[in-house]
C-alpha positions as CSV (number, residue, x, y, z in Angstrom):
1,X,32.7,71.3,24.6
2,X,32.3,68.4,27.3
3,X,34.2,69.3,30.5
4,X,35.3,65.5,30.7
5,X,37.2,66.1,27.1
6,X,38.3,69.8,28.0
7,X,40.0,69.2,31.0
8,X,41.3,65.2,30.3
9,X,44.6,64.8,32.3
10,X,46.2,63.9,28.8
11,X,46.0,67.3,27.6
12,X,47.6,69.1,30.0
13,X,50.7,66.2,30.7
14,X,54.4,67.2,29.9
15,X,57.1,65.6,29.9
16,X,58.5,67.3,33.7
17,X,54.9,66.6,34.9
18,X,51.9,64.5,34.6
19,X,50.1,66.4,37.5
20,X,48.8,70.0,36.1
21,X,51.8,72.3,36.2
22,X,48.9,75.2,36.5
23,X,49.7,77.0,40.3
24,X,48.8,80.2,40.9
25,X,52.1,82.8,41.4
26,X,51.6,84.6,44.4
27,X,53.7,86.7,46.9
28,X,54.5,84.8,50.1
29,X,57.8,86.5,51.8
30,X,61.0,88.2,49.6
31,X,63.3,85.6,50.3
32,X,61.3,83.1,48.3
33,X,62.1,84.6,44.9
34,X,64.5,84.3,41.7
35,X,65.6,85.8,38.7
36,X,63.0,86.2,35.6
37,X,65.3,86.1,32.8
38,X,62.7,88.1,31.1
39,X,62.6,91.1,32.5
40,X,65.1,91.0,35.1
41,X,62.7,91.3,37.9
42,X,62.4,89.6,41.3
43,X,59.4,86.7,41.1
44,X,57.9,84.8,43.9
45,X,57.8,80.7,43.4
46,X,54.4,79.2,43.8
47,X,53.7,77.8,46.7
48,X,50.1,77.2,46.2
49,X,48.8,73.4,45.5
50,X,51.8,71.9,47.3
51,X,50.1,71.4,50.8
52,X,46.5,70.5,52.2
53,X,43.7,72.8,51.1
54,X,41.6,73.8,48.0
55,X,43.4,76.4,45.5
56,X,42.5,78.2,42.2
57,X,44.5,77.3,38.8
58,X,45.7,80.1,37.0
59,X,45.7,78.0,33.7
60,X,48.5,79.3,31.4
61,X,46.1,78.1,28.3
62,X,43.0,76.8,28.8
63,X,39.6,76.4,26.3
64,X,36.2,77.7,27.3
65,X,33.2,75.7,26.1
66,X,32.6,78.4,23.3
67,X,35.9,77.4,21.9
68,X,37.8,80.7,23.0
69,X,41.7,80.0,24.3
70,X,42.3,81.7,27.4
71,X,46.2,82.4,27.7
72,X,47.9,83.8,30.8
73,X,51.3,85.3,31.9
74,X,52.8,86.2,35.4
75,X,54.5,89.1,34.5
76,X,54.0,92.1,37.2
77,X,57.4,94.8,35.7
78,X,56.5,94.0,31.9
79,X,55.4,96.6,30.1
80,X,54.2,94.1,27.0
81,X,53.5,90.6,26.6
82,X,52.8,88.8,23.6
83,X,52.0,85.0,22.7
84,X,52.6,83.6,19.5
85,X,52.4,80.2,17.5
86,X,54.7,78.9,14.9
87,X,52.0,79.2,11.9
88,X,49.7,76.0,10.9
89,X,46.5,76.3,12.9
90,X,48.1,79.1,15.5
91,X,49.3,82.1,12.7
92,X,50.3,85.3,13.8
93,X,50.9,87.2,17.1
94,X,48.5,88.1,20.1
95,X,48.8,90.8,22.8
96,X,48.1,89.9,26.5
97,X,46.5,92.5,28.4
98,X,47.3,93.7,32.2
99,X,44.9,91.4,34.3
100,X,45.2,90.7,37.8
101,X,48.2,90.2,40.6
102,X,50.6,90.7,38.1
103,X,49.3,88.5,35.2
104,X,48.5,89.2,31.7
105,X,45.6,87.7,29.8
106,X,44.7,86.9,26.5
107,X,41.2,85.9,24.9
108,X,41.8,84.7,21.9
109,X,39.4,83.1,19.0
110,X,40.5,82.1,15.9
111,X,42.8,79.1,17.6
112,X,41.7,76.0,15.6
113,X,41.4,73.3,17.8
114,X,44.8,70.7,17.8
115,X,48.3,71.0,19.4
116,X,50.0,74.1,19.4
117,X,53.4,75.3,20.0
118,X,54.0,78.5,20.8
119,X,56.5,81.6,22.0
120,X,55.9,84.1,24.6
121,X,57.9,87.8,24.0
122,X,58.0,89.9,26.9
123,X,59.2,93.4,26.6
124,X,60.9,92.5,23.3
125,X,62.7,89.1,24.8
126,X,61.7,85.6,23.7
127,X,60.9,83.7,27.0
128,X,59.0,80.6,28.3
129,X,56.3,80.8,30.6
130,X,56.9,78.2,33.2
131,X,53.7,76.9,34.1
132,X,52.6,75.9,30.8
133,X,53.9,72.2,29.7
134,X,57.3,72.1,27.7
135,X,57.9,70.1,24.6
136,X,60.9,69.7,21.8
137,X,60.2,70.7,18.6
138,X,61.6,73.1,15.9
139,X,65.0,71.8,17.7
140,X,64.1,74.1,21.0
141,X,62.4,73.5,23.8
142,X,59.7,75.1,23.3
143,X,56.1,75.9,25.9
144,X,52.9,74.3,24.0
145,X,49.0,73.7,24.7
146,X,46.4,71.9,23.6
147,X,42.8,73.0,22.5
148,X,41.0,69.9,22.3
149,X,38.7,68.4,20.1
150,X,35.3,66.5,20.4
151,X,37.1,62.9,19.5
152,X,38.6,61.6,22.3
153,X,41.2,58.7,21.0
154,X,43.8,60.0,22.3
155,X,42.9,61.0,25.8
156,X,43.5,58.9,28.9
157,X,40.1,57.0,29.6
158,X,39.2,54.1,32.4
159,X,41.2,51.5,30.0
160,X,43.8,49.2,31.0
161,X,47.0,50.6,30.3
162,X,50.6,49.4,29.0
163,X,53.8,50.5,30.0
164,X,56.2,52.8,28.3
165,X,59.5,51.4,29.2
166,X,63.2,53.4,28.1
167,X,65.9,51.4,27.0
168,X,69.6,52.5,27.2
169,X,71.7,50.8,23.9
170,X,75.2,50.6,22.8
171,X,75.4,51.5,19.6
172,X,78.8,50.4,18.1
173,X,78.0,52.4,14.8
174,X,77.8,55.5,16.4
175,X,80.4,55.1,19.4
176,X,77.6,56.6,22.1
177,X,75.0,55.5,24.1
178,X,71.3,55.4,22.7
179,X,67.7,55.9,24.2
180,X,64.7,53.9,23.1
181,X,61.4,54.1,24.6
182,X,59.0,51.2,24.1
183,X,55.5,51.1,24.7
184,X,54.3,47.2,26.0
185,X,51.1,46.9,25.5
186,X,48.9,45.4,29.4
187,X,49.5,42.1,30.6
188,X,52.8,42.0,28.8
189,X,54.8,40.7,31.3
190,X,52.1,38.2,32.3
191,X,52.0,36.2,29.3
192,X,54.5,34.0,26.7
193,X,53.5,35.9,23.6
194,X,55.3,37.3,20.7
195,X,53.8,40.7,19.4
196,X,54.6,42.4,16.3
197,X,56.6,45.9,16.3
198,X,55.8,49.4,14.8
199,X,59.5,51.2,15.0
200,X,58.2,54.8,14.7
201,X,60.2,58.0,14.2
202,X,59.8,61.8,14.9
203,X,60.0,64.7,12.4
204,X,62.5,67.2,11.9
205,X,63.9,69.5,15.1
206,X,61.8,66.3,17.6
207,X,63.4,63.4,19.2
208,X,62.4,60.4,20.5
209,X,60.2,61.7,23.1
210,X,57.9,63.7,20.4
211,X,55.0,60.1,20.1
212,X,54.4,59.0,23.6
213,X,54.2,63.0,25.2
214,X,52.8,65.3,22.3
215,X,51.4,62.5,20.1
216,X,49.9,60.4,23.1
217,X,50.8,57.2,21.4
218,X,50.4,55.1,24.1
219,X,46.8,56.3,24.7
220,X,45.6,55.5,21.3
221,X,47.5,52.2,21.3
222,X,45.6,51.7,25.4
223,X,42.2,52.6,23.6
224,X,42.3,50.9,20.8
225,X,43.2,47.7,22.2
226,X,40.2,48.0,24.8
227,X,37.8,48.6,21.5
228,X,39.7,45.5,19.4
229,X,40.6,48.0,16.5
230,X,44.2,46.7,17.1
231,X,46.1,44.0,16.7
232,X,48.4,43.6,20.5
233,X,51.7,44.7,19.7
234,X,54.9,46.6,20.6
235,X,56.2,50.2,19.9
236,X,59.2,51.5,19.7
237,X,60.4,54.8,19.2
238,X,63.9,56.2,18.3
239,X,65.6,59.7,17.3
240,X,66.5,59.0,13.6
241,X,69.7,61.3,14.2
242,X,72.9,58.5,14.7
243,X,75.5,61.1,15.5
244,X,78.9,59.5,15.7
245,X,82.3,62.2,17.1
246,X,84.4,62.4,14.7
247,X,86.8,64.7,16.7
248,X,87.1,67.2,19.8
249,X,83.1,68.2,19.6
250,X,82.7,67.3,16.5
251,X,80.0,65.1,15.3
252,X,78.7,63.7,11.6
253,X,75.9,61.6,11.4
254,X,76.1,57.9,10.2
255,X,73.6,55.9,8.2
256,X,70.5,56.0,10.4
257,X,69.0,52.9,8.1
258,X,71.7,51.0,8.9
259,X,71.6,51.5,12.7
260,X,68.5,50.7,13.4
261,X,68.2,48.1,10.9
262,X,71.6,46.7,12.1
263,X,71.7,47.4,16.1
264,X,68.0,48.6,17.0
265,X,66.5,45.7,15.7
266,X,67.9,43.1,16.7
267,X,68.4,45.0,20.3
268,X,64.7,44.8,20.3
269,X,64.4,41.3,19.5
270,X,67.0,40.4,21.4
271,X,65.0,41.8,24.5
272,X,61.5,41.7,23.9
273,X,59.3,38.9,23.0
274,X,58.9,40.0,19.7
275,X,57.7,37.9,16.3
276,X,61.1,38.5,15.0
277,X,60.1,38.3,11.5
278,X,59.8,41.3,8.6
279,X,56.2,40.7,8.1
280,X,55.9,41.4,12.1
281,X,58.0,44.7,11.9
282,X,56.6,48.0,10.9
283,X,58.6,51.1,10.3
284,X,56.6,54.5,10.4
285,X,57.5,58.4,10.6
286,X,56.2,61.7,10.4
287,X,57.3,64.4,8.0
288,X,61.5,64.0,7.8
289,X,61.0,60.8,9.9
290,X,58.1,59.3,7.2
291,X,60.8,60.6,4.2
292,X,63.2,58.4,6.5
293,X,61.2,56.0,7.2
294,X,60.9,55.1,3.3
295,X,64.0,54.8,3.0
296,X,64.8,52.5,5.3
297,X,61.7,49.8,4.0
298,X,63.4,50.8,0.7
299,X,67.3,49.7,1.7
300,X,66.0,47.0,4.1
301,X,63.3,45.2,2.9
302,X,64.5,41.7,4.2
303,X,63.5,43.6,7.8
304,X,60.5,45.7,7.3
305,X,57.5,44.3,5.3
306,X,55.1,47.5,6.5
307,X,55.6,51.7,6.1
308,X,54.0,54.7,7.4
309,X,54.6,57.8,5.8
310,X,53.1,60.7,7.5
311,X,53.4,64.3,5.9
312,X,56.3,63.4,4.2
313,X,55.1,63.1,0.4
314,X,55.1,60.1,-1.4
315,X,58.1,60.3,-3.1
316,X,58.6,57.0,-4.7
317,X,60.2,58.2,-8.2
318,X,59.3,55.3,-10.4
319,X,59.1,55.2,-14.1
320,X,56.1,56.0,-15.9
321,X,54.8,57.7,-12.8
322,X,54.3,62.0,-13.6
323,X,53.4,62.5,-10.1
324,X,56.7,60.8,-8.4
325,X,58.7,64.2,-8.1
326,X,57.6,66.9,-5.1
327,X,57.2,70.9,-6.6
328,X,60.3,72.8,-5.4
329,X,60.3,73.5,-1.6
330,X,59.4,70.0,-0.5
331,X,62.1,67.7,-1.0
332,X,65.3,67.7,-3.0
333,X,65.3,68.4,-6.8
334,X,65.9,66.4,-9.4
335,X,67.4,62.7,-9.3
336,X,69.1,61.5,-6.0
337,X,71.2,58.5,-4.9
338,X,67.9,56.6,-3.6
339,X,66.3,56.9,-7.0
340,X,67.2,53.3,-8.7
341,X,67.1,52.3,-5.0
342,X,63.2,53.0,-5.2
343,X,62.9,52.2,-8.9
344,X,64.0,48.6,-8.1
345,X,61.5,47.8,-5.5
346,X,58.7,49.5,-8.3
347,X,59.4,46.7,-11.3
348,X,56.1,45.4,-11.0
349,X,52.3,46.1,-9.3
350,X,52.7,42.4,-8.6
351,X,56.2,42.1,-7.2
352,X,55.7,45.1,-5.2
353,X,52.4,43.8,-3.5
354,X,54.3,40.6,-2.7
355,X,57.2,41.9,-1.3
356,X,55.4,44.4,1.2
357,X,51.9,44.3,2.9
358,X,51.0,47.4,3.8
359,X,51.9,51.6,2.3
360,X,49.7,54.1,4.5
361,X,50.2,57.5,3.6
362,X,48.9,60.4,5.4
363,X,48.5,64.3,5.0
364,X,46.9,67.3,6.4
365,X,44.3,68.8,4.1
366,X,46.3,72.5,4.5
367,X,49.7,71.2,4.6
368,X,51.3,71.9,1.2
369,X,52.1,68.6,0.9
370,X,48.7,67.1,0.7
371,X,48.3,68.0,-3.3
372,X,50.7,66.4,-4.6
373,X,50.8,63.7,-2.6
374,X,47.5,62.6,-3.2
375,X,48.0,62.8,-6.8
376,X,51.0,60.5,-6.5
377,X,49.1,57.8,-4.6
378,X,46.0,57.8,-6.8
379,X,48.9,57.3,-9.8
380,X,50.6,54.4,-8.1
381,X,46.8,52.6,-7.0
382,X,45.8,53.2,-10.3
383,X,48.5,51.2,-11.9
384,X,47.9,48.6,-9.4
385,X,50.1,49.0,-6.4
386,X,48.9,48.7,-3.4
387,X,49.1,52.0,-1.7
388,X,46.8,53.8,0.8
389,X,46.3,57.1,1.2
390,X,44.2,59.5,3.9
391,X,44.1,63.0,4.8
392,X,42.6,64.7,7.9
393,X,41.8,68.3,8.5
394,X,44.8,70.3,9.8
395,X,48.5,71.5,8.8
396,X,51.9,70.2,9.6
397,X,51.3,69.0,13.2
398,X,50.9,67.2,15.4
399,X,47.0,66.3,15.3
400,X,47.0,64.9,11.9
401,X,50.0,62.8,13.0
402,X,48.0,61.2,15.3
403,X,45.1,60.3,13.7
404,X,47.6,58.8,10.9
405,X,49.5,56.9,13.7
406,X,45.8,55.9,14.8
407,X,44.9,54.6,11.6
408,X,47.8,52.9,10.5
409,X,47.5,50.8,13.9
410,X,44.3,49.9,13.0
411,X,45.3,48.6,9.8
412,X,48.3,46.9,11.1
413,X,49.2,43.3,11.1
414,X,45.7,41.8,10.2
415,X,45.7,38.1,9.8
């Protein structure tokens, strides 16, 4: 594996620090110490890399050029450590062994390459180890790393870049305060021009951080503008969840369609030159956001003329198609209140086609989804809608998503 891939600052970025959080955990007096919830042992802080002078990385994770994943541990009182990912392309549970100045080690070899999330157990308690980066997903805040692969789109080359700005909105449907982030693509500020806008969303137990840190959406957009594979144009990226208190800590959730549709929106336009305009707007998710994102396109068509559905099935119960309805396990059963919603926009190949100008649908190859998905999207092309469909190699993470943000971007508001 090329060093210039393996150790690209974009693999190793979180969202508490672009710099390498890798510093080695040494002893340097017992006053400088605090409490390892772990094991309940006293722990030096690092104190290497801060000043002048050359210093070694202890990588908590890092890839050797044969592929292997090197995982470390500062542990010196533990009597066990163990690593573990949250299944897809990291299954199972790995012992660290006793290394060196307290830390444990791990060689491990059947990590497919992609992003990973993953748990550390030390003497029996579920920790974090603090110098790997941090993330948000599966509704924690979880530790993760990254064993990279030989195509690079994602990584942070010598391109020009654009901005990732967040935004702070009122929303009046919810009562509370929401954050947007939006990524402007280089010379934005410099110019007079109106740009399109993808809205895109996170999956299930994410928030709106989950694309521009662990999906690297703003490198892709950076690199494919240099390469014109992509039209200029804005992103924005939101937490589908529109919580709304509905007593003393108590919250329920209002229609997230309707919000953004209804105050994220026109916030956007209202604050960004944007081509305010349905066939300029795009609205994308992965896995519960893509099942959202459908819906929205399907409620709101007067706003969105283009969807992205990543890992999220295709869902689109329509007469006369078999395949419409997902095998138990991956979506509701049986008829819900969206069906005639979804029914309507389906009267005809040649209304549908009108109406909206691009359907991308995405899937991992070993996500569970990928079957019957594909067999729905080869139903609806075959009866003539206009419906695209790709898969990449991987599960239910976060690789595939970006290669089916990647490629929806490229497909994106041609003239």
């Amino acid at each position: 594996m090329k060093k210039e891939i393996r150790d690209n600052q974009a693999i190793y970025e979180n969202p508490l620090n672009f710099e390498q959080v890798y510093r080695r955990l040494v002893p340097t007096s017992p006053e400088r110490h605090f409490l390892d919830p772990a094991y309940g042992s006293k722990v030096v802080l690092p104190t290497a890399g801060g000043g002048r002078g050359t210093y070694e990385a202890i990588h908590a994770a890092r890839t050797l050029e044969d592929g292997t994943v090197v995982i470390t541990f500062y542990a010196p009182d533990a009597k066990r450590v163990e690593v573990a990912g949250i299944g897809g392309s990291m299954q199972g549970r790995y012992d660290l062994e006793k290394w060196e100045d307290g830390y444990w080690k791990a060689e491990i070899k059947d990590i497919r390459s992609g992003f990973h999330y993953c748990v550390f157990i030390v003497d029996g308690v579920l920790t974090f180890n603090p110098t790997m980066p941090f993330g948000f997903g599966n509704s924690y805040v979880m530790n993760y790393f990254e064993v990279p692969e030989e195509d690079d789109f994602y990584l942070l080359k010598d391109v020009p870049h654009g901005a990732v700005r967040m935004e702070i909105m009122k929303s009046e449907m919810c009562g509370r305060w929401r954050n947007l982030y939006v990524y402007t693509p280089k010379d934005y500020d410099k110019t007079d021009k109106r740009y399109p806008v993808l809205y895109i969303l996170h999956g299930g137990g994410e928030n709106e951080i989950g694309w521009f840190w662990e999906g690297k959406l703003n490198y892709i957009a950076d690199n494919l503008l240099a390469s014109g594979e992509m039209e200029p144009m804005l992103i924005v990226a939101a937490s589908f969840t529109a919580p709304r208190e509905v007593g003393d800590n108590l919250f329920e959730n209002v229609s997230f369609p309707e919000v953004i549709s209804k105050e994220i929106v026109p916030f956007i336009d209202e604050n960004y030159r944007t081509i305010a305009d349905r066939r300029g707007r795009c609205i994308a998710g992965l896995s519960a956001g893509g099942g959202t994102s459908r819906q929205i396109i399907s409620l709101h068509p007067e706003v969105f003329a283009n969807l992205g559905q990543f890992s999220s099935g295709g869902g689109f119960p329509v007469e006369g198609i078999t395949t419409a309805q997902a095998p138990t396990g991956f979506g509701p059963p049986g008829a819900t209140p969206m069906d005639k919603v979804y029914a309507a926009l389906f009267t005809s190949p040649e209304e549908y086609n009108e109406r909206f100008d691009l359907t991308f649908i995405t899937c991992g190859t070993d996500d569970g989804r990928h079957d019957f998905t594909s067999a729905q999207v080869a139903e609806l092309r075959e009866k003539g809608y206009n419906v695209e469909y790709a898969c990449y190699p991987g599960y239910h993470e976060w690789d595939v998503w970006r290669y089916s943000a990647r490629d929806l971007m490229k497909r994106l508001f041609k003239k």
